[in-house]
N, C-alpha and C positions, 0 to 999 in steps of 0.2 A: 504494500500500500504506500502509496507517494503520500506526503506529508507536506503542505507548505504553512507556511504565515506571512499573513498580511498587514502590512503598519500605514497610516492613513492619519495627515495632519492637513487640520484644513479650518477655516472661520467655523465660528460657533452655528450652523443653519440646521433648521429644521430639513426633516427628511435626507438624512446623511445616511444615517444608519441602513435604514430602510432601504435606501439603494442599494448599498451595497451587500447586502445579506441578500436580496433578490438577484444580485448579478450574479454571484457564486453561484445560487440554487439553480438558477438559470443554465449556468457551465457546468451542473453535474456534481456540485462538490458538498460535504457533507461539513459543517463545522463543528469540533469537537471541543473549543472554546474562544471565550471572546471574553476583553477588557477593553472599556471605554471611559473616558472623564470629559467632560466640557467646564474649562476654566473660566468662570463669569468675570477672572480678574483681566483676565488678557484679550478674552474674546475667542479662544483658542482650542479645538476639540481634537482631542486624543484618541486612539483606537489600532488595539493588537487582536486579531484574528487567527487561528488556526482553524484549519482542516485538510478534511483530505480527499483526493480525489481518486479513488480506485480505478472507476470507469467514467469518470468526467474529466476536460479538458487537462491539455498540459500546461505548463507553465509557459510556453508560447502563444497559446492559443489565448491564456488568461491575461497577459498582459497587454494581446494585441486587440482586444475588448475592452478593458482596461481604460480607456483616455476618452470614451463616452460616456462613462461612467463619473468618471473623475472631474472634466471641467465644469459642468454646471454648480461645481461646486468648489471650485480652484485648490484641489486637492492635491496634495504630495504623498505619493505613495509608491511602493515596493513589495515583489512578493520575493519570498525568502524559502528557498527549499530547508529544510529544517535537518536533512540529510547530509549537507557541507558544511564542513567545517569551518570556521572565520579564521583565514593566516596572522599570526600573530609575531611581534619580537618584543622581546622580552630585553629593557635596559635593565641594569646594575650596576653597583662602583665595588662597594665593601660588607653592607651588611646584605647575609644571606639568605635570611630567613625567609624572606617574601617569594624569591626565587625557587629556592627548595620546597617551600609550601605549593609552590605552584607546577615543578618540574614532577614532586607526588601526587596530585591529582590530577595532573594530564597522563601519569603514567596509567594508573588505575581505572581510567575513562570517567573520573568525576568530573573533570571541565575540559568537554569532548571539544579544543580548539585545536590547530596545524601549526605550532611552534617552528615558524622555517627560521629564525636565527635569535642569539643573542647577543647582544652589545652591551661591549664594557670599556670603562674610562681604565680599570685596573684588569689583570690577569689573575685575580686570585681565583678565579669560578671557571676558568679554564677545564680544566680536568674533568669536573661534577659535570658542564656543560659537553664537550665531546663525549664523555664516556655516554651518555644518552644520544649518543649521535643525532647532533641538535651541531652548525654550524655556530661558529667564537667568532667573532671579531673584536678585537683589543683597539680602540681607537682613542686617543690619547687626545686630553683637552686642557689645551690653555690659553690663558686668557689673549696672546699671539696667535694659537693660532684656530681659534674659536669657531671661525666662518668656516675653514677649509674640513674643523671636524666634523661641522653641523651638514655640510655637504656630502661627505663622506655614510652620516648617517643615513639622511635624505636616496642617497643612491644603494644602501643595502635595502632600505625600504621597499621601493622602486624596483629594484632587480628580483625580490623574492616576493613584488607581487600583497606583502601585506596592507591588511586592512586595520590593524590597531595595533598603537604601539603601548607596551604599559611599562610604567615607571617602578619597579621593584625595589623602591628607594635607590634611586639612581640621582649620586648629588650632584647634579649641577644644572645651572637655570640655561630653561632651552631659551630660544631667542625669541622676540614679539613675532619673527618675520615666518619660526618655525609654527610657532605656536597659530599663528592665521594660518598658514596651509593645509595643517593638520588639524584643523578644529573638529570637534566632536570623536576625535580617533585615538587622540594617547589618554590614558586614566594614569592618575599618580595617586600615591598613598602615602599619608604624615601621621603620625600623632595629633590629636585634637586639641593638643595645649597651646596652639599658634592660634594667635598671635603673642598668649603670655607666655609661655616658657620659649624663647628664641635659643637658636646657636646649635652647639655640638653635644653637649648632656640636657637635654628636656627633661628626662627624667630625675636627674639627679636634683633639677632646680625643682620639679614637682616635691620628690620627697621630702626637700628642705625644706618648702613652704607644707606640708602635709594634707598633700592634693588627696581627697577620698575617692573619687573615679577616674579613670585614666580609660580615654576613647581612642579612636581612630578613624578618619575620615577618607574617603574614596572619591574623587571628584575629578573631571576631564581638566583638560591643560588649559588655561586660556592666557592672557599676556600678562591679569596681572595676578602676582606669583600667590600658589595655595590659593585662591579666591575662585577660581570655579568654578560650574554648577557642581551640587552633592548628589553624588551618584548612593552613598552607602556609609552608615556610622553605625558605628555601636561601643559598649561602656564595659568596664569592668572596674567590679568595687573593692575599696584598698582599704583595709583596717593600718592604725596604728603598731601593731605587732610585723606589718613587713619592715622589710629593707629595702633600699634603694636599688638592690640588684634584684630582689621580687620586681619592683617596679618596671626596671627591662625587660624578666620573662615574659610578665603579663603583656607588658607592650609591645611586645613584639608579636605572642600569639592573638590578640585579637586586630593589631596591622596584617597578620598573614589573613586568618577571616573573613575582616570586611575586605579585604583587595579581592579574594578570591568572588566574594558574593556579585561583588559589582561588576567584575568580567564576567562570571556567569549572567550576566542581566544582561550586560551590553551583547555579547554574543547571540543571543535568544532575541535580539532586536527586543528586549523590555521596555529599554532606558529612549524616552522620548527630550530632545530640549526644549525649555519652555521658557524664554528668555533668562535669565539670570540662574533660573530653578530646572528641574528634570520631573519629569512624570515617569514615574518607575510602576511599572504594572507586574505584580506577584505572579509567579509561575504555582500554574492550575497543580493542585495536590491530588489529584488525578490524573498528572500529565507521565508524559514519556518522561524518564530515568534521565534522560540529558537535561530535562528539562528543570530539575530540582537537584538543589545541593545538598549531599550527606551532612 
């Protein structure tokens, strides 16, 4: 059985839905779930679709029907075989946590995406990364010669064809010029103590001050830095009885978490932009295995 989903952003108008759940039934196809929002704030209506179509149209025929549908109501839309994988590269510099968390559930088929490379400022992930035979590239950045690394990046992107780049706490600021290109494609992940805890130990200024929840935040790239739409947070709570190196464990496993949750959404074409903010629609708890994170 083919499988697709359909994602559909368009003004707030009456009879949206309606058309479009008649054109599928129209093409043969059966939906096995839907998510919709209409934001009164922006004017703006949201909407993820799946189904399938065993003995209705293919994915040619659906999208070449498709744009009669669509303009009466100046719609942006895509259908999405739910069978392909989204190419992914994966940056890094030092801390490995986010990386490994992520090289283990792609291996196990938890986040069923197509890792064609990863990129690093450092060689230390070298090893971890060929041994999963997953192409390395070590590309070195400073502040001389910045442009020619960012291009450098820009062309492994390009050559393997990927569609999202994700920031595995990868430290260094990409450029205004990268970040317009690439909009809505690389997701980065920080600690949620920014803008108060700044610099190189967050943590350890948490535990001075005797922060009681330590989060982590998941949100796409935009120019200006960590301010993003929020694709994904979540918290965990600190008694006075830790330490400041309990501090980093924790911090660390619920950065690996939320990063991973928030690429599973983007992938799944969840995550819709909704100016400044995202419309993130929950995967159906009846859906396919790819579709839900363990």
């Amino acid at each position: 059985m083919t499988k697709y989903a359909l994602t559909v952003t368009c003004r707030s108008t009456r009879g949206a839905v309606a058309a479009l759940t008649a054109y599928l039934a129209r093409m043969g196809c059966n939906i096995t779930d839907s998510a919709q929002f209409d934001d009164p704030e922006t004017g703006r209506f949201f909407m993820r679709t799946s189904f399938s179509s065993e003995e209705g149209a293919g994915l040619e025929a659906l999208q070449a029907g498709m744009p009669e549908v669509a303009e009466p109501f100046a719609m942006d839309w895509a259908f999405h075989d739910e069978a392909e994988k989204m190419k992914v590269v994966i940056m890094v510099s030092r801390f490995g946590h986010c990386l490994n968390d992520l090289l283990y559930r792609w291996r196990i088929g938890a986040l069923p995406i197509d890792i064609v490379a990863v990129i690093s400022n450092h060689m230390d992930y070298q090893k971890v990364v060929v041994n999963h035979d997953i192409p390395f590239h070590c590309i070195k950045v400073t502040k001389e010669n910045k442009p020619q690394a960012e291009a450098a990046i820009l062309r492994v992107i390009e050559e393997t064809g990927a569609e999202l780049v994700v920031l595995a706490r990868y430290m260094q600021v990409l450029s205004d010029a990268m970040c317009e290109r690439m909009s809505g494609r690389i997701i980065n992940i920080h600690h949620s103590f920014l803008p108060s805890f700044k610099g190189a130990n967050p943590y350890k200024q948490a535990f001075q001050r005797g922060v009681k929840l330590i989060g982590a935040t998941a949100h796409y790239v935009t120019a200006d830095l960590d301010e993003g739409p929020i694709i994904e947070q979540d918290i965990v709570r600190i008694t006075h009885a830790q330490s400041s190196d309990d501090y980093v464990s924790l911090g660390r496993d619920v950065e690996a978490q939320v990063f991973a949750r928030a690429i599973h959404a983007h992938i799944h074409h969840r995550v819709f932009l909704n100016g400044n903010k995202t419309v993130v629609f929950p995967a159906s708890p009846g859906g396919h295995a790819s579709e839900r994170m363990g």
